[in-house]
Residue, then its C-alpha position, 0 to 999 in steps of 0.5 A: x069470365x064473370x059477366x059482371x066484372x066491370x062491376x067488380x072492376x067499379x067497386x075497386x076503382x071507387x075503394x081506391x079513390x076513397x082511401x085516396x081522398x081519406x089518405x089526403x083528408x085525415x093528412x096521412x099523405x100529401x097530394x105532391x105523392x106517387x101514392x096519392x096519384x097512383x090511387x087516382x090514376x088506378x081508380x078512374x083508369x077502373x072507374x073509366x072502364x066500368x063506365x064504358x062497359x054500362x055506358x055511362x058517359x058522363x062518368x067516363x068523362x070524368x074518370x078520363x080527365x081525372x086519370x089525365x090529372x093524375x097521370x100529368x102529376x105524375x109525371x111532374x113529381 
C-alpha cells in the first residue's frame, strides 16, 4: 500500500475534528450527541495511528485521551 498512508489517515482525522468543532462552534450540533463524539472518537482514533506511525508522542498522547473522552461520552449518552 501508499507508504505514505498514515499521512492521508492524519489529514482525515484532522477535517473530522474540525467539522466537529465548526459542528459544535457555529451550534449546528450539541456535544450531548452521537455525532459530535463519533467525529472526536473517528479523528483522534486517525490522528492517534498517524501519530504513532511518524512517532510523535506527545500527539499520540493526546489523541488517546481524546478518543478515551469521546468514547466515555459515548457510552453515557
Amino acid at each position: 500500500m501508499f507508504d505514505e498512508a498514515h499521512e492521508i489517515i492524519g489529514w482525515i482525522g484532522m477535517v473530522l475534528i474540525l467539522v466537529a468543532y465548526g459542528g459544535i462552534s457555529l451550534e449546528f450540533m450539541t456535544s450531548a450527541t452521537f455525532l459530535y463524539q463519533g467525529l472526536n472518537l473517528a479523528g483522534a482514533s486517525a490522528l492517534l495511528y498517524s501519530a504513532a506511525k511518524t512517532k510523535l508522542y506527545p500527539v499520540v498522547a493526546l489523541n488517546l485521551v481524546w478518543a478515551i473522552i469521546a468514547i466515555v461520552t459515548i457510552v453515557s449518552l
